[in-house]
N, CA, C and O atoms as a Tinker XYZ file with bonds, in Angstrom:
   488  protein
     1  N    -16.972000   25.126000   12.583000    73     2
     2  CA   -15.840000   24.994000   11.683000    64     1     3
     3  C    -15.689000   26.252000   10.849000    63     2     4     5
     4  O    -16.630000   27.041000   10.776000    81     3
     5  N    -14.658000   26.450000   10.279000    73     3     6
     6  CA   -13.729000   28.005000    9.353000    64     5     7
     7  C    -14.569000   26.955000    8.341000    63     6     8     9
     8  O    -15.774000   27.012000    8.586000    81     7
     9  N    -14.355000   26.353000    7.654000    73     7    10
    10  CA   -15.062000   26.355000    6.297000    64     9    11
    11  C    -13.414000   25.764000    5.485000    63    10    12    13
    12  O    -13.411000   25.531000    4.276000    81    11
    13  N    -12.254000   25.603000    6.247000    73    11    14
    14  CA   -10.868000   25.367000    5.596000    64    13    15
    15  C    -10.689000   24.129000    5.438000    63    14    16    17
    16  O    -11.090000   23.577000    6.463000    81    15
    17  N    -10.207000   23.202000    4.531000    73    15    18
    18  CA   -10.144000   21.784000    4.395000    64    17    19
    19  C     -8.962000   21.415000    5.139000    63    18    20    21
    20  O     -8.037000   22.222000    5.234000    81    19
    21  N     -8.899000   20.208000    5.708000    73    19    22
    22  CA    -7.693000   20.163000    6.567000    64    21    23
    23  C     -6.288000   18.810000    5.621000    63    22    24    25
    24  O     -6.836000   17.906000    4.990000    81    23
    25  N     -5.322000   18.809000    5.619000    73    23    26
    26  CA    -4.539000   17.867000    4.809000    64    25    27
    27  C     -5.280000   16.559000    5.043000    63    26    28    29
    28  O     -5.389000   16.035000    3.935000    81    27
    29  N     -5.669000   16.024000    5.690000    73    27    30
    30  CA    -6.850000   14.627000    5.550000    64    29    31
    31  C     -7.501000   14.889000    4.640000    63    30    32    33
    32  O     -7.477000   14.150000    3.656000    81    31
    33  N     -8.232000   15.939000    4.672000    73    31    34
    34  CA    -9.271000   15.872000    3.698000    64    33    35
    35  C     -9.134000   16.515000    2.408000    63    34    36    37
    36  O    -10.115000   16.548000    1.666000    81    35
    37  N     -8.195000   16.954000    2.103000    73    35    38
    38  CA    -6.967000   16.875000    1.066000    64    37    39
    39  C     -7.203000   15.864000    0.112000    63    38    40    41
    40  O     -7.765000   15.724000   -0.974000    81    39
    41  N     -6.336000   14.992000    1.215000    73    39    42
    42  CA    -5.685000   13.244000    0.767000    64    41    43
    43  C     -6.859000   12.560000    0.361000    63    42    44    45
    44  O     -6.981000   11.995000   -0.726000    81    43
    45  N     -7.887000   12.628000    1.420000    73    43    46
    46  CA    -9.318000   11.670000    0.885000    64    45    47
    47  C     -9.983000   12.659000   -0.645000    63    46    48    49
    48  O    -10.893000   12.032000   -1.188000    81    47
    49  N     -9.728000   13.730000   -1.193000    73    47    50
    50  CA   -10.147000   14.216000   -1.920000    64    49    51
    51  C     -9.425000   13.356000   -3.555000    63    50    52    53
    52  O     -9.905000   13.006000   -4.633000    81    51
    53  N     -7.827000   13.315000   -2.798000    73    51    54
    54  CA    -6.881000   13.389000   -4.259000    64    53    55
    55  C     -7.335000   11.851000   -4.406000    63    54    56    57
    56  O     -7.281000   11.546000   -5.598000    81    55
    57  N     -7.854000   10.556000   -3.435000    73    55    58
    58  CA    -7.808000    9.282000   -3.333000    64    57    59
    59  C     -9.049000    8.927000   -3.607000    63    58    60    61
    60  O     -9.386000    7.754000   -3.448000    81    59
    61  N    -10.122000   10.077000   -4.162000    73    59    62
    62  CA   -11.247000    9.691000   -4.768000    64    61    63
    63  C    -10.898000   10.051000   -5.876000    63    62    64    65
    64  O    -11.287000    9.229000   -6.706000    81    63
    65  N    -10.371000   10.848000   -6.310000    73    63    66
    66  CA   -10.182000   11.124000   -7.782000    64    65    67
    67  C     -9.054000    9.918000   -8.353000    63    66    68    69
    68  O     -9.234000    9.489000   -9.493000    81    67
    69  N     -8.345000    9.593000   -7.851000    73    67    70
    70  CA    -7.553000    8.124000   -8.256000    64    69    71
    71  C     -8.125000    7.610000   -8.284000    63    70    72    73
    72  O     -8.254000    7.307000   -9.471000    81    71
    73  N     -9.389000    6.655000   -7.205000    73    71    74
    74  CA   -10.118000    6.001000   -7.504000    64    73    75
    75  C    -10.537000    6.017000   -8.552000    63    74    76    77
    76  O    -10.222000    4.892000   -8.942000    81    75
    77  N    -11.269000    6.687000   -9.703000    73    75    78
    78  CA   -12.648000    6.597000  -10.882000    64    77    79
    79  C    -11.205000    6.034000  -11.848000    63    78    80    81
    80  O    -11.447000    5.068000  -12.572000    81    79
    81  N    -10.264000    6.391000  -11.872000    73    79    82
    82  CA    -9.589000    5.454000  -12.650000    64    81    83
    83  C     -8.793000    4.270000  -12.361000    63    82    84    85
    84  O     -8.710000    3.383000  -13.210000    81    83
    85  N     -8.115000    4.163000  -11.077000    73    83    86
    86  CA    -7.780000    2.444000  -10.824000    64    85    87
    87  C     -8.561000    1.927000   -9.939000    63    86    88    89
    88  O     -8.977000    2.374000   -8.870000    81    87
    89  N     -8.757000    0.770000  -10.570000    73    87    90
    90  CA    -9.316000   -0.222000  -10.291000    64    89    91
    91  C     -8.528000   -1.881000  -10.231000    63    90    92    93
    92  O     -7.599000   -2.212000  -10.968000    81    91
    93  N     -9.165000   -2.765000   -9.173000    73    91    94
    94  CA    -8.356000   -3.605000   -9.760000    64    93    95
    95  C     -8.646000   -5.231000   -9.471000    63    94    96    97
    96  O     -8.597000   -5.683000   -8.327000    81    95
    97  N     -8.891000   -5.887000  -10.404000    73    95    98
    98  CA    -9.524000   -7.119000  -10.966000    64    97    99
    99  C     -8.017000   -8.454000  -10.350000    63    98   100   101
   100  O     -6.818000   -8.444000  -10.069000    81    99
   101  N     -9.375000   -9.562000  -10.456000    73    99   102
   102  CA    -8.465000  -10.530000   -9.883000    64   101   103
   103  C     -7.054000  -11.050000  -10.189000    63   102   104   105
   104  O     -6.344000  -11.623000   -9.363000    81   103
   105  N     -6.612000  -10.707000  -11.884000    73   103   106
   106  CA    -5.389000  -11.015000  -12.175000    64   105   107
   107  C     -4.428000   -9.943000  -11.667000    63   106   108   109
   108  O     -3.267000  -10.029000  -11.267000    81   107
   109  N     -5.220000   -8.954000  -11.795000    73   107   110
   110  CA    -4.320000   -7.722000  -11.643000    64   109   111
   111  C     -4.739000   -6.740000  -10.739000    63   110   112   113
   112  O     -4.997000   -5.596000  -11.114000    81   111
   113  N     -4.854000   -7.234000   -9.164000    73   111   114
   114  CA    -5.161000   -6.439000   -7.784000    64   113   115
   115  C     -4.792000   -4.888000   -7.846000    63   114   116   117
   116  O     -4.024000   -4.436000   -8.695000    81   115
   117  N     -5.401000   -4.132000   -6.884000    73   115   118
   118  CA    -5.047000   -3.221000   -6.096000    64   117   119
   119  C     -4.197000   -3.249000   -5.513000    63   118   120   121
   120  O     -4.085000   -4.377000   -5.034000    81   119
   121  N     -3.256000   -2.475000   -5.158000    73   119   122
   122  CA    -2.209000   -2.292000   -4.356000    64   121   123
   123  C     -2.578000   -1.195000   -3.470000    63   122   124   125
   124  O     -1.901000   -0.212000   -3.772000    81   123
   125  N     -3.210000   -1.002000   -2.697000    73   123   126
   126  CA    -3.839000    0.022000   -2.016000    64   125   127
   127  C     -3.273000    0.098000   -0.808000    63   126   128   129
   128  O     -3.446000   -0.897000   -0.104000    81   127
   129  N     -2.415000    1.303000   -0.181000    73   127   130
   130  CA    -1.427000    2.077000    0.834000    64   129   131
   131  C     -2.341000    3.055000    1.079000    63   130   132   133
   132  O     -2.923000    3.993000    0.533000    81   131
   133  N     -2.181000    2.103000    2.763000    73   131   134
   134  CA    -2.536000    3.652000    3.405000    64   133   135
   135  C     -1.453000    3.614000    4.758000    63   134   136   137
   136  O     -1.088000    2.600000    5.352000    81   135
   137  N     -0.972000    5.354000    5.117000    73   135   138
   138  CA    -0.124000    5.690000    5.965000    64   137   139
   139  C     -0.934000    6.465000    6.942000    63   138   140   141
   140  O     -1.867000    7.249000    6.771000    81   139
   141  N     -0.129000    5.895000    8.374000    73   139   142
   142  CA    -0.995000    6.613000    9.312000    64   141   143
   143  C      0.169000    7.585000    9.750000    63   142   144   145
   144  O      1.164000    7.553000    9.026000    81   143
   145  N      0.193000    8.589000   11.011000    73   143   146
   146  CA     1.723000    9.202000   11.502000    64   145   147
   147  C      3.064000    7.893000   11.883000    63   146   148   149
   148  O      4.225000    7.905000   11.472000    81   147
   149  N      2.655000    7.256000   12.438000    73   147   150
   150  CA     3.624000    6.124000   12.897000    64   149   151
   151  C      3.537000    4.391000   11.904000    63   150   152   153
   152  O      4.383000    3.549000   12.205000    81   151
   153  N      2.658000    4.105000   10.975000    73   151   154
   154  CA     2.402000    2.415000   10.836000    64   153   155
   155  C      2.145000    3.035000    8.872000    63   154   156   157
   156  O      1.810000    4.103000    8.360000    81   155
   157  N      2.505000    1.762000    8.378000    73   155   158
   158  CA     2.390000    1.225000    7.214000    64   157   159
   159  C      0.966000    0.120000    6.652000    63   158   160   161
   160  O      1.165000   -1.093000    6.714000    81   159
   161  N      0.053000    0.459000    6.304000    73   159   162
   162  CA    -0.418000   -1.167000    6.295000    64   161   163
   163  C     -0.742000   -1.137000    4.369000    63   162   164   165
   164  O     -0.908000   -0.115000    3.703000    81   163
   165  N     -0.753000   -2.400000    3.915000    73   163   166
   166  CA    -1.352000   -2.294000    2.415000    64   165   167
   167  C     -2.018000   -3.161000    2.117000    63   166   168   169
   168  O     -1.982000   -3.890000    3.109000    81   167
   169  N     -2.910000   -3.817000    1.081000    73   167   170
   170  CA    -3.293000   -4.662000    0.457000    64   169   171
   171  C     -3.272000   -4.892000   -0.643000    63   170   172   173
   172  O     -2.851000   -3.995000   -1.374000    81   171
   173  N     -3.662000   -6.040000   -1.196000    73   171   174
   174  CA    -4.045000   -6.319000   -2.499000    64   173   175
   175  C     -5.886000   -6.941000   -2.532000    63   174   176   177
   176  O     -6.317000   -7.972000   -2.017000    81   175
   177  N     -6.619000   -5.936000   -3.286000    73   175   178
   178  CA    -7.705000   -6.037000   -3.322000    64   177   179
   179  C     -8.091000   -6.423000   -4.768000    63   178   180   181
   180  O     -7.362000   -6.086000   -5.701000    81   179
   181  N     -9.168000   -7.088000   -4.957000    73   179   182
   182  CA    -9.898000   -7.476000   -6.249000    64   181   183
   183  C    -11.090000   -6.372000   -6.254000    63   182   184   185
   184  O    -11.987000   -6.665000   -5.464000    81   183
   185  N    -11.205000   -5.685000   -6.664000    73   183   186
   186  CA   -12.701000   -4.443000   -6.565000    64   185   187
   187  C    -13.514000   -5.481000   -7.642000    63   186   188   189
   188  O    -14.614000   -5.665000   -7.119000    81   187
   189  N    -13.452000   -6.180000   -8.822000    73   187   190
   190  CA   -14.626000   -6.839000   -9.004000    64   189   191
   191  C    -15.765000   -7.749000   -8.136000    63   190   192   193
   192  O    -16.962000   -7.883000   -8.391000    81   191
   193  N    -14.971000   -8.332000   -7.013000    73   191   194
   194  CA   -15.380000   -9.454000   -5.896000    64   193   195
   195  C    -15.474000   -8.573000   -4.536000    63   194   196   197
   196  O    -16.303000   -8.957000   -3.711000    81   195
   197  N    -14.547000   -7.200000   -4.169000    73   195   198
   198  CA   -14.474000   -6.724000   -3.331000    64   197   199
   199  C    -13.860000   -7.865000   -2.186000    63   198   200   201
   200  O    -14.591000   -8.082000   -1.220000    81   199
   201  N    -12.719000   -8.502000   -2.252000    73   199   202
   202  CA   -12.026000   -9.211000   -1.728000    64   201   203
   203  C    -11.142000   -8.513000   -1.281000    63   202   204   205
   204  O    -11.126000   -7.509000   -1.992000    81   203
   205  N    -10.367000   -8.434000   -0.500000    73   203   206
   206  CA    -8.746000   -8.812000    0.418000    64   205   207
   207  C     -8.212000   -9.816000   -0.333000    63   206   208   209
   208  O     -8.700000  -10.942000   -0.238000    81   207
   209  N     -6.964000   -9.529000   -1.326000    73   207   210
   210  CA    -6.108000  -10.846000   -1.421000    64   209   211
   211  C     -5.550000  -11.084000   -0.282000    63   210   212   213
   212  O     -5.894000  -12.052000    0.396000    81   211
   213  N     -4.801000  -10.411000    0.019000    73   211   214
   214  CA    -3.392000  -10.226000    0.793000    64   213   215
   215  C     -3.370000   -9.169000    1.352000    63   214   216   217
   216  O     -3.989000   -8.205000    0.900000    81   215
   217  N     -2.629000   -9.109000    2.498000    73   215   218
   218  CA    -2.454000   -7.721000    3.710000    64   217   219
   219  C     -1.292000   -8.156000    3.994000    63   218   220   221
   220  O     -0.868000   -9.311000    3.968000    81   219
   221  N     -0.420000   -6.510000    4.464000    73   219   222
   222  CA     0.649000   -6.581000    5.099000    64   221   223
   223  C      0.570000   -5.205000    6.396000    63   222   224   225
   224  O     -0.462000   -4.538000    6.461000    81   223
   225  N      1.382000   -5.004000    7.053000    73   223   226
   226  CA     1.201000   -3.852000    7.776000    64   225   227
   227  C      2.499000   -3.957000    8.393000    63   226   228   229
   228  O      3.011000   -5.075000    8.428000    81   227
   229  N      3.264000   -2.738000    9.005000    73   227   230
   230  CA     4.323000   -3.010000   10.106000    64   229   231
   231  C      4.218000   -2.763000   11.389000    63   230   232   233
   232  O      5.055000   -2.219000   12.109000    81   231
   233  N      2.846000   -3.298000   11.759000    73   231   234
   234  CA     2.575000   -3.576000   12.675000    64   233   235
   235  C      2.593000   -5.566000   13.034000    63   234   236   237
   236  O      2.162000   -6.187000   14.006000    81   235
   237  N      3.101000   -5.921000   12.104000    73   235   238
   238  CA     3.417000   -7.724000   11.910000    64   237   239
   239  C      4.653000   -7.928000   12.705000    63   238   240   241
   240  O      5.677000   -7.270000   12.523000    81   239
   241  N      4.505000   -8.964000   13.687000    73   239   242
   242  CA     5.930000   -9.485000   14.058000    64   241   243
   243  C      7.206000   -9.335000   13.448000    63   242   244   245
   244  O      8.270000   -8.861000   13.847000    81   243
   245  N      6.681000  -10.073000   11.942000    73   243   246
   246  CA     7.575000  -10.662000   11.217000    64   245   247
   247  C      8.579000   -9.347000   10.750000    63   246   248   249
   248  O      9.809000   -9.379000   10.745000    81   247
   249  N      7.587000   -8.006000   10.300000    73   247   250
   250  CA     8.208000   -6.417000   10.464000    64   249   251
   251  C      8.579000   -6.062000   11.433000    63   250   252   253
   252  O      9.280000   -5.068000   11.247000    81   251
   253  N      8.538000   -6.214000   12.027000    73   251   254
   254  CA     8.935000   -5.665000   13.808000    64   253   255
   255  C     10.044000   -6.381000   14.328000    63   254   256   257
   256  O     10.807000   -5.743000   15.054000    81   255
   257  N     10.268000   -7.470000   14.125000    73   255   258
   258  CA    11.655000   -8.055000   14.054000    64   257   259
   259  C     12.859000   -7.614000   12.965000    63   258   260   261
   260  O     13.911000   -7.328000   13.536000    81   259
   261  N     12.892000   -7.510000   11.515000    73   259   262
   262  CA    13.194000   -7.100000   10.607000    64   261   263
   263  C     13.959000   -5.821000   11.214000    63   262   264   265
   264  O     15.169000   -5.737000   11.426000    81   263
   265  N     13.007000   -4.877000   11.438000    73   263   266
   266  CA    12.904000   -3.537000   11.884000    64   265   267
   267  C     12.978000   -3.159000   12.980000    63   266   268   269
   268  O     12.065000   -3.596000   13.681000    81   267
   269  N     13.882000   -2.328000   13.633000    73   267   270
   270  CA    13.510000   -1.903000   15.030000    64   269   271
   271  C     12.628000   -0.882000   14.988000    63   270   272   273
   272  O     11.615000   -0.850000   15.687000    81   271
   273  N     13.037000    0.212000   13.982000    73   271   274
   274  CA    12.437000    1.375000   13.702000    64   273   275
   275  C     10.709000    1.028000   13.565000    63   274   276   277
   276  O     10.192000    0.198000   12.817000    81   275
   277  N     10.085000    1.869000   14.457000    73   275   278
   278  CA     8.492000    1.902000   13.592000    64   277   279
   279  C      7.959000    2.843000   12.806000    63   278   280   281
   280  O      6.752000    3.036000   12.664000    81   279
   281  N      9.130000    3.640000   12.113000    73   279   282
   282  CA     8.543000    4.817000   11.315000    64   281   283
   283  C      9.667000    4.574000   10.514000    63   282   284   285
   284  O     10.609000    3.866000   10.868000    81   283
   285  N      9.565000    5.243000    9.270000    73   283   286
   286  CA    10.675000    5.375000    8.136000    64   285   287
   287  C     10.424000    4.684000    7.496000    63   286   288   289
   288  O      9.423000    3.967000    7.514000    81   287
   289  N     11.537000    4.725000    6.519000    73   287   290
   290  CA    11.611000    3.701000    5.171000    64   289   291
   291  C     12.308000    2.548000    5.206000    63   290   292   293
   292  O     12.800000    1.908000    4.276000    81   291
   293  N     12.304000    2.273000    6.774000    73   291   294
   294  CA    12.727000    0.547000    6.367000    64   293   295
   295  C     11.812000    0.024000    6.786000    63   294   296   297
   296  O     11.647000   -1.065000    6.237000    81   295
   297  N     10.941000    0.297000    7.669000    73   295   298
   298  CA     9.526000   -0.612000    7.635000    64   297   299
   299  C      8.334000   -0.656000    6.384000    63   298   300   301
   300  O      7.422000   -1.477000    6.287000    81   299
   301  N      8.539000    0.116000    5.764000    73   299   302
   302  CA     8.074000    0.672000    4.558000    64   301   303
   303  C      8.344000   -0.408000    3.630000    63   302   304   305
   304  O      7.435000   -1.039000    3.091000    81   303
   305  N      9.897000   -0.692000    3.380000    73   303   306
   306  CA    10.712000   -2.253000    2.227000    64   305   307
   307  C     10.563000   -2.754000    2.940000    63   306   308   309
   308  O     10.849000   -3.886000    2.549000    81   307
   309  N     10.052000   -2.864000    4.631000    73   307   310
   310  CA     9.802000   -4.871000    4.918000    64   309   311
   311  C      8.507000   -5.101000    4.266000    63   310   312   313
   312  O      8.234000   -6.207000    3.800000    81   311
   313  N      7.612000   -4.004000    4.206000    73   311   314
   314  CA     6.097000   -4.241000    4.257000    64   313   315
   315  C      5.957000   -4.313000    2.811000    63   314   316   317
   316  O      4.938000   -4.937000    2.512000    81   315
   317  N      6.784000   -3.791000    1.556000    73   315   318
   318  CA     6.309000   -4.075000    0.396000    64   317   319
   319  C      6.870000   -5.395000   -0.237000    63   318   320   321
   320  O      6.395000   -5.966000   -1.219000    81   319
   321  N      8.030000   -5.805000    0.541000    73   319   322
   322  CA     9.070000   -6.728000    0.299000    64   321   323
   323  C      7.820000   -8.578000    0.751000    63   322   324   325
   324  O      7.793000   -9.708000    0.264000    81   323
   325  N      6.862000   -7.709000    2.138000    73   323   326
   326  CA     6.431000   -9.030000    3.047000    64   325   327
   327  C      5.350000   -9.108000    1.833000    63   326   328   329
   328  O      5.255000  -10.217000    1.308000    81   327
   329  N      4.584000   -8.145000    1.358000    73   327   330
   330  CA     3.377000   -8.190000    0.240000    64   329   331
   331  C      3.788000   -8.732000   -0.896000    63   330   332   333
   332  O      3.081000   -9.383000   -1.665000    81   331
   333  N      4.936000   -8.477000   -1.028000    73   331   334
   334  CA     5.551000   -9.258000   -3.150000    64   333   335
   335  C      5.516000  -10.880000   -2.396000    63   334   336   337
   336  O      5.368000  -11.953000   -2.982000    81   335
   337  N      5.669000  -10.686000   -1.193000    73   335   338
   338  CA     5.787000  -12.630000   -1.022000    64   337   339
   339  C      4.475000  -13.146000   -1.120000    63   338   340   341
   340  O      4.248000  -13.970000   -2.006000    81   339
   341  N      3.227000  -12.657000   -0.052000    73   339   342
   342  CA     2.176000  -12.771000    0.260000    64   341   343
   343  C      1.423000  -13.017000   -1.592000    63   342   344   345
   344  O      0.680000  -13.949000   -1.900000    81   343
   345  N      1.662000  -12.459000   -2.068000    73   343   346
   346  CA     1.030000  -12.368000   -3.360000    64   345   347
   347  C      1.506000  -13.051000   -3.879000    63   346   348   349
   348  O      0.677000  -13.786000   -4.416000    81   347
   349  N      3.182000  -13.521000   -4.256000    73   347   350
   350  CA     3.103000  -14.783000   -4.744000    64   349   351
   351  C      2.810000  -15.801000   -4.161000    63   350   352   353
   352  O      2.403000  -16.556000   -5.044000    81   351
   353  N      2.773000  -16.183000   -3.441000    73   351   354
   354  CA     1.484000  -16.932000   -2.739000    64   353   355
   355  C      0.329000  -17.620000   -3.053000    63   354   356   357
   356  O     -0.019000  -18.788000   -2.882000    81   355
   357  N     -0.369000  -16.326000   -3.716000    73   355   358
   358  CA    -1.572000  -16.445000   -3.844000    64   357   359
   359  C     -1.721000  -16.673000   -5.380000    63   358   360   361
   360  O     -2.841000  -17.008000   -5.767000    81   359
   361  N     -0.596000  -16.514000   -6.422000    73   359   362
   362  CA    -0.587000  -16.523000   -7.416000    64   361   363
   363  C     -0.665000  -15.074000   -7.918000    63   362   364   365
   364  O     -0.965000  -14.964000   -9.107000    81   363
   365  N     -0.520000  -14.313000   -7.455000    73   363   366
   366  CA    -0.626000  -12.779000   -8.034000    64   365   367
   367  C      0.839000  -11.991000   -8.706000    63   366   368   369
   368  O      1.799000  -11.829000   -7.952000    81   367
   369  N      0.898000  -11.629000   -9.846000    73   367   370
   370  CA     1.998000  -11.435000  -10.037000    64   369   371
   371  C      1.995000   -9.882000  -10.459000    63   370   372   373
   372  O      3.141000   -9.476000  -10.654000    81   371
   373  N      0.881000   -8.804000  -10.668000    73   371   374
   374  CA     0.773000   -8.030000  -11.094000    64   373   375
   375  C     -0.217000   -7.352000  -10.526000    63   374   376   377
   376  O     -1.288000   -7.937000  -10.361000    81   375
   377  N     -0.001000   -5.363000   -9.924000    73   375   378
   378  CA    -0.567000   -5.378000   -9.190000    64   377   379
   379  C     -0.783000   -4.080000   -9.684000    63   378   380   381
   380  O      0.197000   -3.560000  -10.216000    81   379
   381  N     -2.185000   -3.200000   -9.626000    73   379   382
   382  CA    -1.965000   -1.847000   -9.714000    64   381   383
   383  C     -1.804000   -0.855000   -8.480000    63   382   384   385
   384  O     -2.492000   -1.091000   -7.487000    81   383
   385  N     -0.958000    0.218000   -8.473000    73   383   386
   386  CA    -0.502000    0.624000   -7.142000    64   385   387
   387  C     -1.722000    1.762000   -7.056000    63   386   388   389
   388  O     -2.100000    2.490000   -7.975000    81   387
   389  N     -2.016000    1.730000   -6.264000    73   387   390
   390  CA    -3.044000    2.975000   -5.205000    64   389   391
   391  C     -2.221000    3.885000   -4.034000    63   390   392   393
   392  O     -2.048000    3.589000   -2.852000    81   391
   393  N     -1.989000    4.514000   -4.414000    73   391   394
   394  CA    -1.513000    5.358000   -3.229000    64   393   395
   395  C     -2.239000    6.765000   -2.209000    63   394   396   397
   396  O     -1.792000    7.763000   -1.644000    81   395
   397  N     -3.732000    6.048000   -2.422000    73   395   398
   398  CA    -4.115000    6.708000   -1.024000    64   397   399
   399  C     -4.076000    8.224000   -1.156000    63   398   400   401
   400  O     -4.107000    8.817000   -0.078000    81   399
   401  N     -4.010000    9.014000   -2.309000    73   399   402
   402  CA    -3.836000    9.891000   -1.943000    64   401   403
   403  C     -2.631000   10.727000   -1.892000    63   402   404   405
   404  O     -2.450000   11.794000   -2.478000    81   403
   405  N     -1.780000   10.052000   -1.058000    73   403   406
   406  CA    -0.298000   10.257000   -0.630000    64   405   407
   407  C      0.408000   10.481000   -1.901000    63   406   408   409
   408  O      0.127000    9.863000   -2.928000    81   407
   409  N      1.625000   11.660000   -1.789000    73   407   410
   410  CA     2.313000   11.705000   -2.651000    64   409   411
   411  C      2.999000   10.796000   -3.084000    63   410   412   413
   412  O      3.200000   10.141000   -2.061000    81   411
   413  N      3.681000   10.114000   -4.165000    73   411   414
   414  CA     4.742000    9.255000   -4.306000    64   413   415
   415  C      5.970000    9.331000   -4.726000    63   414   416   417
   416  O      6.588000    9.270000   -5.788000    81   415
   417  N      6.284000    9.576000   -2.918000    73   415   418
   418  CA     7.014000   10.622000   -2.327000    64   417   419
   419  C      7.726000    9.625000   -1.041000    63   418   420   421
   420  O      6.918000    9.246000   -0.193000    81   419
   421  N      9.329000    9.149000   -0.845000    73   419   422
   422  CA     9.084000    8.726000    0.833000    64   421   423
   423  C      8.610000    7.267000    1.438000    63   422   424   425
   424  O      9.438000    6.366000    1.312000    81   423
   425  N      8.065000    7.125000    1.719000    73   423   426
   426  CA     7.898000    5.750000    2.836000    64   425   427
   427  C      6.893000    4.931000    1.121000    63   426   428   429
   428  O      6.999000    3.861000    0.522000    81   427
   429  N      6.030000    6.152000    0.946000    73   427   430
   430  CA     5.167000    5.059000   -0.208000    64   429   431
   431  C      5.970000    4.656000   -1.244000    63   430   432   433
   432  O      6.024000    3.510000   -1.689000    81   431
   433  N      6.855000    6.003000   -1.783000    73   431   434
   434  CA     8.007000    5.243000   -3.147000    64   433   435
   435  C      8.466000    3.698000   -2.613000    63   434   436   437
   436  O      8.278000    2.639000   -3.211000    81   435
   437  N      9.308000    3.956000   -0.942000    73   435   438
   438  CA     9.772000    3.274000   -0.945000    64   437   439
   439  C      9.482000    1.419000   -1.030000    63   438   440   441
   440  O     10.095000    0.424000   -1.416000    81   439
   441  N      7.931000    1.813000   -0.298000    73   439   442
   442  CA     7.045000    0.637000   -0.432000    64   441   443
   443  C      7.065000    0.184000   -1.821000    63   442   444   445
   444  O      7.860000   -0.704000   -2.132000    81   443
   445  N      6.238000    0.721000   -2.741000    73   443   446
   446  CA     6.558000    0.552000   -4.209000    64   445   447
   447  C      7.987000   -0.409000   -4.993000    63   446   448   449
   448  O      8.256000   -1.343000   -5.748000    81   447
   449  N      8.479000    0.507000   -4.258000    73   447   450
   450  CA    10.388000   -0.172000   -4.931000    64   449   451
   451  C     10.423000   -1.521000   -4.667000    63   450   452   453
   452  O     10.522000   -2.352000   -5.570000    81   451
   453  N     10.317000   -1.926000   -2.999000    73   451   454
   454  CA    10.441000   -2.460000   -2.550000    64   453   455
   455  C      9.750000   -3.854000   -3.009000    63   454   456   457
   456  O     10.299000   -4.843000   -3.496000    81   455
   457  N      8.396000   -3.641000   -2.712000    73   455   458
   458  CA     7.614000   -4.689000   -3.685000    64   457   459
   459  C      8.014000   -5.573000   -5.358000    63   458   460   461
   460  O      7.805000   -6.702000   -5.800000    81   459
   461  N      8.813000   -4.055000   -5.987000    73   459   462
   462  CA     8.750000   -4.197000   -7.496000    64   461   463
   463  C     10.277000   -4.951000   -6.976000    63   462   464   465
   464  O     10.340000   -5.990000   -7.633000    81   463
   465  N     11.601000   -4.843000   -6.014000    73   463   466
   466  CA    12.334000   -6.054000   -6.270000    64   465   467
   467  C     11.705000   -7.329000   -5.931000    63   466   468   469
   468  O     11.908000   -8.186000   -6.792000    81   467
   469  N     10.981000   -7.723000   -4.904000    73   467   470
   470  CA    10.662000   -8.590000   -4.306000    64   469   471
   471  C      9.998000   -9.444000   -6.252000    63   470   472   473
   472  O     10.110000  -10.593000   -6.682000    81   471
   473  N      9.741000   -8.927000   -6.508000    73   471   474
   474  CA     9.325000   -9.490000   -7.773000    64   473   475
   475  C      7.834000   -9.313000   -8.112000    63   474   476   477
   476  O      7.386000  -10.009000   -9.024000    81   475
   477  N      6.876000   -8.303000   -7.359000    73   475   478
   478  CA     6.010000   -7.694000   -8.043000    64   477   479
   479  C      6.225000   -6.534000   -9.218000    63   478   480   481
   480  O      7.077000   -5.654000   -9.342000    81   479
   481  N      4.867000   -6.990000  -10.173000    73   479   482
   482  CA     4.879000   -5.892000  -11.264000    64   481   483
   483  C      3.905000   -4.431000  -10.943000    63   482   484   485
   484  O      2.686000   -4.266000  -10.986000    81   483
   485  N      4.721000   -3.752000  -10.704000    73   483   486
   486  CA     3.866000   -2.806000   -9.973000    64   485   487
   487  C      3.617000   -1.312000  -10.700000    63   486   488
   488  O      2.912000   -0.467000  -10.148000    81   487
């Protein structure tokens, strides 16, 4: 190896340093996004219990119908739109957002938005 960091390891750099400050407890989950080149997936995590509330991804039927597209920003609002449901659900109404790193910028804003109509506090 050159010794050069590559944009992965970038992203895993900027998504440890987010880490030491959000965190996120059972009333008030993680919202944790991660983007691959083509798919969406997110959760809502409890880091006190280290639980999974809730998962979404657009790799789900239920997105894939919605959506023809598998890239962009409309699979992006099915997947934050399918998570504000999933969470009320579960009773979750408030969530802190994690973004992986990733700018919030694009498919993640749009996730974000998306969630916060669906009626998460994000």
């Amino acid at each position: 190896m050159n010794g050069k960091r590559t944009r992965n390891d970038m992203r895993k750099i900027r998504h440890r340093r987010l880490r030491r400050k959000v965190s996120g407890t059972g009333e008030c989950p993680r919202l944790a996004v991660f983007r691959s080149l083509n798919h969406m997936y997110v959760q809502l995590i409890d880091d006190t219990r280290g639980h999974t509330i809730a998962a979404a991804s657009s790799l789900e039927k239920a997105v894939r119908k919605e959506t023809e597209a598998t890239e962009g920003a409309v699979p992006a609002k099915a997947v934050g739109a399918l998570i504000a449901s999933r969470a009320r659900e579960k009773g979750v109404t408030e969530a802190v957002f994690d973004r992986g790193g990733h700018m919030f910028h694009g498919k993640v804003k749009e996730l974000a938005e998306a969630a916060r109509e669906a009626g998460l506090k994000v």
